[in-house]
PDB file with one MODEL, atoms N, CA, C and O in Angstrom:
MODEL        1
ATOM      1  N   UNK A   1      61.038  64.516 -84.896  1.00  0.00           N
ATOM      2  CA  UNK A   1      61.338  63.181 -84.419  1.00  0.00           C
ATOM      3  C   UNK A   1      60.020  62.442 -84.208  1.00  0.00           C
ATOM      4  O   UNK A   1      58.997  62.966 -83.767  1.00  0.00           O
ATOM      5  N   UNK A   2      60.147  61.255 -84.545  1.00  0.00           N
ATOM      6  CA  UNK A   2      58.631  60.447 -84.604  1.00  0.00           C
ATOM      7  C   UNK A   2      58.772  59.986 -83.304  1.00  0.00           C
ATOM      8  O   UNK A   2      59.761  59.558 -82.708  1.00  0.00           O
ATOM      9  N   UNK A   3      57.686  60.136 -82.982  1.00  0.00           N
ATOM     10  CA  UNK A   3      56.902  59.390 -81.683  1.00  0.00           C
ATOM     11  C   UNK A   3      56.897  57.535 -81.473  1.00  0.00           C
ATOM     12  O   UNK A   3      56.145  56.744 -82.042  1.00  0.00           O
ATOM     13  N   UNK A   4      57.838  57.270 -80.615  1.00  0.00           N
ATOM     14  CA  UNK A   4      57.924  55.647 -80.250  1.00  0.00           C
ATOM     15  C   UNK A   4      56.576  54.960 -80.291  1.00  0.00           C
ATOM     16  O   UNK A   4      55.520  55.475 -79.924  1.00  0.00           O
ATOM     17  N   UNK A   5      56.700  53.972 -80.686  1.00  0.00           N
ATOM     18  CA  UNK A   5      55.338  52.607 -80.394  1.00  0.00           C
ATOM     19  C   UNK A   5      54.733  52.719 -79.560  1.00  0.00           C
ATOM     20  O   UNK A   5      53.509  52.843 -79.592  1.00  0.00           O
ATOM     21  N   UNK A   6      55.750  52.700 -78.133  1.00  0.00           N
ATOM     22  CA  UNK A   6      54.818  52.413 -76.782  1.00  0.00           C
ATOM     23  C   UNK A   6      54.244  54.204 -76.833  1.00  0.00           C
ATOM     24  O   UNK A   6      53.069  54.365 -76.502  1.00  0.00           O
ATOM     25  N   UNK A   7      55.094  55.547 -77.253  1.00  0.00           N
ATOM     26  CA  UNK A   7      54.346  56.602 -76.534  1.00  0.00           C
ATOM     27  C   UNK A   7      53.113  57.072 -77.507  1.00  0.00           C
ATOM     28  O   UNK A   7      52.298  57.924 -77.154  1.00  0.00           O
ATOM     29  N   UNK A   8      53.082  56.491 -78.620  1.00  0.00           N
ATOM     30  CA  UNK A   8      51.750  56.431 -79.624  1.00  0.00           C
ATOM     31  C   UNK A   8      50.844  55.657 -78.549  1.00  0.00           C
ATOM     32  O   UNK A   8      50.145  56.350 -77.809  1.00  0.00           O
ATOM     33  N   UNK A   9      50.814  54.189 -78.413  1.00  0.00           N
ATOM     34  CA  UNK A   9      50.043  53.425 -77.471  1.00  0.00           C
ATOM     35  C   UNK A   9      49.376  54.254 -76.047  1.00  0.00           C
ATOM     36  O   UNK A   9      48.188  54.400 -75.759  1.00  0.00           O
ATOM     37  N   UNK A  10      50.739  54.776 -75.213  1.00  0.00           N
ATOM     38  CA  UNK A  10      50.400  55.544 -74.134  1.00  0.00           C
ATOM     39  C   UNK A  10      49.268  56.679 -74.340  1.00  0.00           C
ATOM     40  O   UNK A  10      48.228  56.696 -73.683  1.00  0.00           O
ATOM     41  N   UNK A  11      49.583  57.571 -75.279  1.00  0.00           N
ATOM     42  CA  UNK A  11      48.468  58.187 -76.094  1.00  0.00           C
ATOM     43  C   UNK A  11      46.710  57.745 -76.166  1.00  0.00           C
ATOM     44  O   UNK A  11      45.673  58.272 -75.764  1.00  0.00           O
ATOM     45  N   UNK A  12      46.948  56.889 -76.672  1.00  0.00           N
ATOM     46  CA  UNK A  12      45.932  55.881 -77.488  1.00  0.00           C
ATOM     47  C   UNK A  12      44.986  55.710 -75.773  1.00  0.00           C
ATOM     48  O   UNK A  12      43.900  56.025 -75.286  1.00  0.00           O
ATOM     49  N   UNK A  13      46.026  55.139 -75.453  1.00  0.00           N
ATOM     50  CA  UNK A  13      45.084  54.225 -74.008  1.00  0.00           C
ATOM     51  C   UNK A  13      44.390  55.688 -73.072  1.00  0.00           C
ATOM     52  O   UNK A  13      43.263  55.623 -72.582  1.00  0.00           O
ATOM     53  N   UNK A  14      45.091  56.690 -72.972  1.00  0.00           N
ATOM     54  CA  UNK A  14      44.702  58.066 -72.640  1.00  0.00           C
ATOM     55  C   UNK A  14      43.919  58.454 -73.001  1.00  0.00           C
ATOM     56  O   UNK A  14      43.026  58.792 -72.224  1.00  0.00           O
ATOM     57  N   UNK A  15      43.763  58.652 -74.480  1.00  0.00           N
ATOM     58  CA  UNK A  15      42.756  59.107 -74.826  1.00  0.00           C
ATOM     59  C   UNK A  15      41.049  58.313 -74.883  1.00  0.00           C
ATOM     60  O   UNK A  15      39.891  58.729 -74.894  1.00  0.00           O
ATOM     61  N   UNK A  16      41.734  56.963 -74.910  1.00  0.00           N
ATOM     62  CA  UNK A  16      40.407  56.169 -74.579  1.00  0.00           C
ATOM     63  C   UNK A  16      39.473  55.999 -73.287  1.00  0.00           C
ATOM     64  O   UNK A  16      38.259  55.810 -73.210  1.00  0.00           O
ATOM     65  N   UNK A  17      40.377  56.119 -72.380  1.00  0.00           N
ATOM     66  CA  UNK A  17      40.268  55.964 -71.295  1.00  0.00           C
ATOM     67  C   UNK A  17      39.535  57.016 -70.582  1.00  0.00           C
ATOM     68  O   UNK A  17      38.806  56.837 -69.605  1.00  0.00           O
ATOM     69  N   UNK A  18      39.855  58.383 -71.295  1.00  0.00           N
ATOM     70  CA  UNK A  18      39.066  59.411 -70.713  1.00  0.00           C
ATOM     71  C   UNK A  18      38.162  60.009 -71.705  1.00  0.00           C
ATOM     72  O   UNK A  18      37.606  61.090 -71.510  1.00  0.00           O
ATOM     73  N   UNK A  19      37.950  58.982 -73.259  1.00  0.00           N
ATOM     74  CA  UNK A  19      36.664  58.787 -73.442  1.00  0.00           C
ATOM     75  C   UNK A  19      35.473  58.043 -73.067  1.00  0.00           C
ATOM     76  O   UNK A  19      34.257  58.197 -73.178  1.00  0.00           O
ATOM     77  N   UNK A  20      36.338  57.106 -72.539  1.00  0.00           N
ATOM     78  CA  UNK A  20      35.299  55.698 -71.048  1.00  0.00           C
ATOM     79  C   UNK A  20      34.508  56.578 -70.455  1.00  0.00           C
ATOM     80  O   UNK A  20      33.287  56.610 -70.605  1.00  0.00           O
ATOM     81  N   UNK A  21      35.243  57.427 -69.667  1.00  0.00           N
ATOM     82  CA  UNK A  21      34.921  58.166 -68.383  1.00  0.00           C
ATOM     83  C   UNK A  21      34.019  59.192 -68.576  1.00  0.00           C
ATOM     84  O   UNK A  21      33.275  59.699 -67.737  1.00  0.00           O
ATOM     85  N   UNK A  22      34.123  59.420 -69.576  1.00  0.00           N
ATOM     86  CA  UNK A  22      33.285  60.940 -70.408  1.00  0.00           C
ATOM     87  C   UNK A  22      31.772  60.249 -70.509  1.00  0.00           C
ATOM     88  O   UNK A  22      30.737  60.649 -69.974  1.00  0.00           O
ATOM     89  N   UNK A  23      31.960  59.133 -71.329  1.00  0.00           N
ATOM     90  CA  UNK A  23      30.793  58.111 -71.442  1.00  0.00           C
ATOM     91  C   UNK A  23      30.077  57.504 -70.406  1.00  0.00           C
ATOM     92  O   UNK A  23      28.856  57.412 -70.528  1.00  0.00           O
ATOM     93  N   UNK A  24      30.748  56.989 -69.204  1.00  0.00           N
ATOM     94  CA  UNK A  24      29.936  56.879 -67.560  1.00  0.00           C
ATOM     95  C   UNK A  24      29.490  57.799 -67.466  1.00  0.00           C
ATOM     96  O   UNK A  24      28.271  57.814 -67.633  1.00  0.00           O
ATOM     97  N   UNK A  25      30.132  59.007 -67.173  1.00  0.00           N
ATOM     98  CA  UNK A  25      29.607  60.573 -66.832  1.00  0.00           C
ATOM     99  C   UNK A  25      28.343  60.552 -67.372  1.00  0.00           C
ATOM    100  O   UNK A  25      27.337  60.301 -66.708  1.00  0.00           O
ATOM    101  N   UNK A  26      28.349  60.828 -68.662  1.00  0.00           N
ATOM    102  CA  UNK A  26      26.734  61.075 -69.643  1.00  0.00           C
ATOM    103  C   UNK A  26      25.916  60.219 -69.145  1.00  0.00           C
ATOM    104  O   UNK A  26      24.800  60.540 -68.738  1.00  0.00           O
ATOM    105  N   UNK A  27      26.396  58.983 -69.119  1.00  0.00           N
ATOM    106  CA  UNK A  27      25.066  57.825 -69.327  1.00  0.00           C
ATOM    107  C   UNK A  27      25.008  57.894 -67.424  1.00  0.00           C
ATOM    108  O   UNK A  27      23.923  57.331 -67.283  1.00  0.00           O
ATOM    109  N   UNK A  28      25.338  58.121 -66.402  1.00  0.00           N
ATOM    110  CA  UNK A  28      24.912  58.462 -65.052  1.00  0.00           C
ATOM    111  C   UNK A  28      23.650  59.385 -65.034  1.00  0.00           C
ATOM    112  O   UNK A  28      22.553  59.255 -64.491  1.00  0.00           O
ATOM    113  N   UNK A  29      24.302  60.559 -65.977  1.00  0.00           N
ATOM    114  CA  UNK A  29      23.202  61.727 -66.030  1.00  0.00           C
ATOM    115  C   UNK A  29      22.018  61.933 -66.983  1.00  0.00           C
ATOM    116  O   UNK A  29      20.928  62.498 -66.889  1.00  0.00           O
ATOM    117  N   UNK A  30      22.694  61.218 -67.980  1.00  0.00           N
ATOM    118  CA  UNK A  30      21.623  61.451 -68.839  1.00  0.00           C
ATOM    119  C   UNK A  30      20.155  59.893 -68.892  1.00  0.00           C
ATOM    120  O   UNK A  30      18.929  59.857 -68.782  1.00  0.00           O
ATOM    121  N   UNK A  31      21.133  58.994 -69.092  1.00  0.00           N
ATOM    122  CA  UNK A  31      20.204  57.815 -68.443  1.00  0.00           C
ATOM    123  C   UNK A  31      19.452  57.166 -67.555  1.00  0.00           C
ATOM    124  O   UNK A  31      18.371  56.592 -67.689  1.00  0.00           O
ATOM    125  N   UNK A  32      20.333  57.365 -66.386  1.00  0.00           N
ATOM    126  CA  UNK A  32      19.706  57.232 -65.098  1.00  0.00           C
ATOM    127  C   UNK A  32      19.575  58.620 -64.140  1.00  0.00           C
ATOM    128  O   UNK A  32      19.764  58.643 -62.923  1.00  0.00           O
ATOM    129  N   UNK A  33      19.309  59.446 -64.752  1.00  0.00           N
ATOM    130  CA  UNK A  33      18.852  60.755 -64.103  1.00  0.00           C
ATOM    131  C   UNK A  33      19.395  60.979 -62.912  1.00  0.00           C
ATOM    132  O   UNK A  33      18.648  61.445 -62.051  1.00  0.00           O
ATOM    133  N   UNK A  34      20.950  60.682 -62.535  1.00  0.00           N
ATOM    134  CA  UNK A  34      21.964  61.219 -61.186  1.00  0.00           C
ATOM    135  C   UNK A  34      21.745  62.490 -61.604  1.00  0.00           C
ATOM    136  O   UNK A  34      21.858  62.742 -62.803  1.00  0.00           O
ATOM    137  N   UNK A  35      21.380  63.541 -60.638  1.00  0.00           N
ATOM    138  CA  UNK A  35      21.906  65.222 -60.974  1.00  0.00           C
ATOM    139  C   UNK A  35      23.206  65.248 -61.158  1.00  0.00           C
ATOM    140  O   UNK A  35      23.952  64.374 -60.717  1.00  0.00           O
ATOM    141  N   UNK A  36      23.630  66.358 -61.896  1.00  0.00           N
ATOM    142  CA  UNK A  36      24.806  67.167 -62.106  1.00  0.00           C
ATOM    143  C   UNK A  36      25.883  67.343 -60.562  1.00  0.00           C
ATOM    144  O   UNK A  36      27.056  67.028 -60.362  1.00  0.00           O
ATOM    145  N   UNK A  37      24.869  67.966 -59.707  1.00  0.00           N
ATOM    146  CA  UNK A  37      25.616  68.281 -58.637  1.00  0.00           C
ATOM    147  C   UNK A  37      25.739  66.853 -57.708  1.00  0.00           C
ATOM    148  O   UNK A  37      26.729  66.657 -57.003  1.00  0.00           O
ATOM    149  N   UNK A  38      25.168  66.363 -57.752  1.00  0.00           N
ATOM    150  CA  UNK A  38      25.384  64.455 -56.934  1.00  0.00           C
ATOM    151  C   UNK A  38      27.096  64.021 -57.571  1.00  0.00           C
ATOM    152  O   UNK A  38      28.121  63.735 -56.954  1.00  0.00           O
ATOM    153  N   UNK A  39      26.824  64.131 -58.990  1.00  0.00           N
ATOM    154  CA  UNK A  39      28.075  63.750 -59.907  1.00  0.00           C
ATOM    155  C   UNK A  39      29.747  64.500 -59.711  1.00  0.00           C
ATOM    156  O   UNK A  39      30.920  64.141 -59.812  1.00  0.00           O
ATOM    157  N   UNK A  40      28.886  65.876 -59.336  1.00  0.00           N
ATOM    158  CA  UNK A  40      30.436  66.307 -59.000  1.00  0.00           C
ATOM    159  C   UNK A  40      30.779  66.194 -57.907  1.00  0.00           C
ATOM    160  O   UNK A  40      31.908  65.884 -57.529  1.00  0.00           O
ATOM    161  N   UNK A  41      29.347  66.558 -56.908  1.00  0.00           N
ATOM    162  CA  UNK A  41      30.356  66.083 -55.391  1.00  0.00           C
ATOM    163  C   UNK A  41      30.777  64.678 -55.219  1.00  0.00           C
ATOM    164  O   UNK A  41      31.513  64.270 -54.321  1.00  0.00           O
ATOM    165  N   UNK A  42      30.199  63.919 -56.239  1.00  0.00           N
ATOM    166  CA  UNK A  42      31.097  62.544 -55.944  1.00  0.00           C
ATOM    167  C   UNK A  42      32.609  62.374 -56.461  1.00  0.00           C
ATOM    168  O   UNK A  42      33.496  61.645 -56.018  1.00  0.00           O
ATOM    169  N   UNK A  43      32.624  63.266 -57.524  1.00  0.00           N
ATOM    170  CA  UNK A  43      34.324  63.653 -57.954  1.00  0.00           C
ATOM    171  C   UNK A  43      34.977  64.334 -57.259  1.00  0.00           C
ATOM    172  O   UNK A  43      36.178  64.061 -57.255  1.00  0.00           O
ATOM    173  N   UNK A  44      34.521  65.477 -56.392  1.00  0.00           N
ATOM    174  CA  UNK A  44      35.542  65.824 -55.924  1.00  0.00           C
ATOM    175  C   UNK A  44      35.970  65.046 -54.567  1.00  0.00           C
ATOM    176  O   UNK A  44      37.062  65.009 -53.999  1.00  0.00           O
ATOM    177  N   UNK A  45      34.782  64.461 -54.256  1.00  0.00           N
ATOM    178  CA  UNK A  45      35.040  63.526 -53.112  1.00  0.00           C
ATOM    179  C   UNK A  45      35.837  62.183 -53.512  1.00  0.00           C
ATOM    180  O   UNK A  45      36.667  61.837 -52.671  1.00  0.00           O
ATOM    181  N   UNK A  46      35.758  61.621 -54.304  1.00  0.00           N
ATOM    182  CA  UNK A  46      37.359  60.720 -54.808  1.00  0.00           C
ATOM    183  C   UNK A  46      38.639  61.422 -55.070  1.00  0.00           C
ATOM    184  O   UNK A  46      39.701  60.814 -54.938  1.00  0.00           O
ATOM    185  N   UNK A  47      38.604  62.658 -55.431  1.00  0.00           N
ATOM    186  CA  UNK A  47      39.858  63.777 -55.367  1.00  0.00           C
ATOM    187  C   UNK A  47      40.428  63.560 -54.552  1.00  0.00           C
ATOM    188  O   UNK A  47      41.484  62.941 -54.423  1.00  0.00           O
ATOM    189  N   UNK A  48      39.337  64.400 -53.406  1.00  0.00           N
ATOM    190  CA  UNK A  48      39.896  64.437 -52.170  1.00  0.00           C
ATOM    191  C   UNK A  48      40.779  63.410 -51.469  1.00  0.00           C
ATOM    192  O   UNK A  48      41.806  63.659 -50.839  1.00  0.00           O
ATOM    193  N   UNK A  49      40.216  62.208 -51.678  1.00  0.00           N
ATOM    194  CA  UNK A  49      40.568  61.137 -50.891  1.00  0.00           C
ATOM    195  C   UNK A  49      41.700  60.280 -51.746  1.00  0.00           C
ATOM    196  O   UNK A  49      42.062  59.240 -51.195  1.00  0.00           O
ATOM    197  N   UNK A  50      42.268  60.575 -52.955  1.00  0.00           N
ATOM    198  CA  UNK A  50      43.156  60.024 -53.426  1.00  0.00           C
ATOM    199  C   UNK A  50      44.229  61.392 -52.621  1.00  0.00           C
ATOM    200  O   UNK A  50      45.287  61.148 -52.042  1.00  0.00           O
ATOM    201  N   UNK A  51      43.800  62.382 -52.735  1.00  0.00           N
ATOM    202  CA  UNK A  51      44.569  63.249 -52.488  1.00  0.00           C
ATOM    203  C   UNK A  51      45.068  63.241 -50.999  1.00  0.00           C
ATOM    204  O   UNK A  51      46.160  63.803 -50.906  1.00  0.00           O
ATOM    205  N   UNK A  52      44.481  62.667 -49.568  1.00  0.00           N
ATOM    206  CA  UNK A  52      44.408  62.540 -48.695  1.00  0.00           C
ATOM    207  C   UNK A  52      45.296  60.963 -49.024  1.00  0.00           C
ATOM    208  O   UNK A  52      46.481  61.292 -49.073  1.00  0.00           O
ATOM    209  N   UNK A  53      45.215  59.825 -49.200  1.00  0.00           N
ATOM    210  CA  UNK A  53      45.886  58.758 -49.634  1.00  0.00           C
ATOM    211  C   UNK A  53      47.404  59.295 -49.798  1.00  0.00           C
ATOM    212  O   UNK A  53      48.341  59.053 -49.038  1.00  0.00           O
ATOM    213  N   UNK A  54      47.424  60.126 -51.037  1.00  0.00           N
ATOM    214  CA  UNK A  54      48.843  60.135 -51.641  1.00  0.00           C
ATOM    215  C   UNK A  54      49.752  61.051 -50.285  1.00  0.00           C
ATOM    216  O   UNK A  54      50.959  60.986 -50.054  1.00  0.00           O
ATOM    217  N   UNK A  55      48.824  61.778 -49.634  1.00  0.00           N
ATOM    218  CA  UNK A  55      49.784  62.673 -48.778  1.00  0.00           C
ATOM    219  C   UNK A  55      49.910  61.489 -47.308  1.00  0.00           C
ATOM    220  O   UNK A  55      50.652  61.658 -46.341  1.00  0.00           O
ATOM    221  N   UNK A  56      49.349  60.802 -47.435  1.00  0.00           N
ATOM    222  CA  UNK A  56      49.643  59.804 -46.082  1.00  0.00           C
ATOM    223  C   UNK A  56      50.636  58.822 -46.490  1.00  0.00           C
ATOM    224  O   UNK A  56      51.430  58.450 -45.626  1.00  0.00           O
ATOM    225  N   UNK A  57      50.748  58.215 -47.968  1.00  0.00           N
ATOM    226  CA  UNK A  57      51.605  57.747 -48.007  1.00  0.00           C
ATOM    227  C   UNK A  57      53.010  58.467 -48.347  1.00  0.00           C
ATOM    228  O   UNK A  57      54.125  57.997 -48.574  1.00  0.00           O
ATOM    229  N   UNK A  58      52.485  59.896 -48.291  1.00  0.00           N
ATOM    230  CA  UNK A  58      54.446  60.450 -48.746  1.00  0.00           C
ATOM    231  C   UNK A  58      54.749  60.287 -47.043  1.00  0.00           C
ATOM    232  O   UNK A  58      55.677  59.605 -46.607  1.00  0.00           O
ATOM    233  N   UNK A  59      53.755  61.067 -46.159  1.00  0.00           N
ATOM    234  CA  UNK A  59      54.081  60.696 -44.833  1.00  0.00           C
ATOM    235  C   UNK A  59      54.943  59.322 -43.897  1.00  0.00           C
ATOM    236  O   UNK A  59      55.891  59.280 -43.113  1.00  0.00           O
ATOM    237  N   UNK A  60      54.102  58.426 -44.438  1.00  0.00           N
ATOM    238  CA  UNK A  60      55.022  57.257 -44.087  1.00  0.00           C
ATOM    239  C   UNK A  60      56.085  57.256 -44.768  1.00  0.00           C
ATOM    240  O   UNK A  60      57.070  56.960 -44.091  1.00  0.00           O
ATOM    241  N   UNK A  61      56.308  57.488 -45.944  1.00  0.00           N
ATOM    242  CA  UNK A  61      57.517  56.882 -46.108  1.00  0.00           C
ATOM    243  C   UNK A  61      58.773  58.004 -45.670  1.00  0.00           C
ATOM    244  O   UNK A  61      59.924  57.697 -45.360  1.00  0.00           O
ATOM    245  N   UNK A  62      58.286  59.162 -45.732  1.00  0.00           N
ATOM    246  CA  UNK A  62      59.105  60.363 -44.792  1.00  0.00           C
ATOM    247  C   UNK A  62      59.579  59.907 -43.318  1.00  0.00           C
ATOM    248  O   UNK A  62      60.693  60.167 -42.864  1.00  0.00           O
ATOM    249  N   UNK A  63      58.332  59.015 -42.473  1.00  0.00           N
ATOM    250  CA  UNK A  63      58.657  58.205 -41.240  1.00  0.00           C
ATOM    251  C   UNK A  63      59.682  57.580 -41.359  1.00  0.00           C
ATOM    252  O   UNK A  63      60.799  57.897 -40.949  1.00  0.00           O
ATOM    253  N   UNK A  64      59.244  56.294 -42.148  1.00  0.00           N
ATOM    254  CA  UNK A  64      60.303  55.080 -42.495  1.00  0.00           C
ATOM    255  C   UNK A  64      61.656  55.844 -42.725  1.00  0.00           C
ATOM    256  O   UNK A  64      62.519  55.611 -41.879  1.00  0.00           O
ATOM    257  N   UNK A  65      61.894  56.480 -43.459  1.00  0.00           N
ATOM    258  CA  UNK A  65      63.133  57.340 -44.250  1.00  0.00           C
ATOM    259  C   UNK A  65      63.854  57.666 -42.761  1.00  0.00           C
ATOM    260  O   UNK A  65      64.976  57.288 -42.426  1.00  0.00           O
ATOM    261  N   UNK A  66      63.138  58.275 -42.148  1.00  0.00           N
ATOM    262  CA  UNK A  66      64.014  59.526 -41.287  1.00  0.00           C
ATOM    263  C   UNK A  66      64.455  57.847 -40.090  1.00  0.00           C
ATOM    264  O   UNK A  66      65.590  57.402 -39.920  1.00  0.00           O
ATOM    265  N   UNK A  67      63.337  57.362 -39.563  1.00  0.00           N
ATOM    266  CA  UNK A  67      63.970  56.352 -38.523  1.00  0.00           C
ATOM    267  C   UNK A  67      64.819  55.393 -39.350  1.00  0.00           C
ATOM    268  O   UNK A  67      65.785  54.993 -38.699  1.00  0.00           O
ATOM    269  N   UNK A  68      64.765  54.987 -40.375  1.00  0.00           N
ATOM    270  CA  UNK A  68      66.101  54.348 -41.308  1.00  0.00           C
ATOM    271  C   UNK A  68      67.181  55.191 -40.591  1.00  0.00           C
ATOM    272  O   UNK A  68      67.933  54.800 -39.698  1.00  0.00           O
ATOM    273  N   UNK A  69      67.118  56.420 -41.148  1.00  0.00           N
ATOM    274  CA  UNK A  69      68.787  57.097 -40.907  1.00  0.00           C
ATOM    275  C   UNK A  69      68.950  57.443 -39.427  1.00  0.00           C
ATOM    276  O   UNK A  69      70.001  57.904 -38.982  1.00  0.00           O
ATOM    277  N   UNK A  70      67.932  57.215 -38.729  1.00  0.00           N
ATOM    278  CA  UNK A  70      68.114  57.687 -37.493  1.00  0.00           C
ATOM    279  C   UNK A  70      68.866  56.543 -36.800  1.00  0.00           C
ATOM    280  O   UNK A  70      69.797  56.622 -35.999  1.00  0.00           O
ATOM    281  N   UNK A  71      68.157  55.305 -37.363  1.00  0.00           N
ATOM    282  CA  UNK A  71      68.817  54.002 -36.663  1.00  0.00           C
ATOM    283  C   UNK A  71      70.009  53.629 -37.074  1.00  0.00           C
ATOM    284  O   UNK A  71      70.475  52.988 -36.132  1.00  0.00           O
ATOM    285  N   UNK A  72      70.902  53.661 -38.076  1.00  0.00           N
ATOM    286  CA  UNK A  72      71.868  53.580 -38.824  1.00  0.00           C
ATOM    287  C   UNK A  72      73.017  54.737 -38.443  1.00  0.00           C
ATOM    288  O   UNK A  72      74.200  54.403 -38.508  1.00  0.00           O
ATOM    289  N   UNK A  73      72.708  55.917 -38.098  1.00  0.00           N
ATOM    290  CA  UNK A  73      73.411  56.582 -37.417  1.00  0.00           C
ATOM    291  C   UNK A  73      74.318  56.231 -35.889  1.00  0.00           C
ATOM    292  O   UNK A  73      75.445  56.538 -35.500  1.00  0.00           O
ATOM    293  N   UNK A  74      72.964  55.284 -35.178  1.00  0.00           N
ATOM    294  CA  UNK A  74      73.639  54.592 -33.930  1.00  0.00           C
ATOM    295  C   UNK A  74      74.215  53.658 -34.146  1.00  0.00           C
ATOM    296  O   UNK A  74      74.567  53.173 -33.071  1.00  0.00           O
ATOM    297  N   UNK A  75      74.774  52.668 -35.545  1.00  0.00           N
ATOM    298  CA  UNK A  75      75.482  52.301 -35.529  1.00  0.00           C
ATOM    299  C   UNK A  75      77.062  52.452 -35.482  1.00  0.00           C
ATOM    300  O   UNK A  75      77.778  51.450 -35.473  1.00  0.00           O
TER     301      UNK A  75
ENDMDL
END
């Protein structure tokens, strides 16, 4: 089965996108002489903190969720 327009595109933009990133990477290190280890602790330190983000927002909305049904119940 052939692959749709948009999931060829989706592809496309993927793969470009984390040839962008490949290309910052090099030219950080290789151009402007950032060390290796500066570069990764700065990745894992955006990890982290998307990762810290995404679990605060499942949190709230676990809040919101539960006092929704909590309040709707006393009706």
């Amino acid at each position: 089965m052939a692959a749709s327009r948009a999931a060829k595109r989706f592809r496309r933009t993927m793969v470009l996108g984390v040839l962008a990133l490949a290309t910052l990477v090099w030219a950080a290190i290789d151009q402007f002489g950032v060390p290796v280890d500066t570069v990764v602790e700065l990745a894992l330190g955006s990890a982290l903190m998307v990762v810290i983000a995404i679990v605060g927002a499942g949190l709230f909305v676990a809040l919101w969720i539960g006092l929704r049904r909590l309040l709707r119940r006393r009706d």
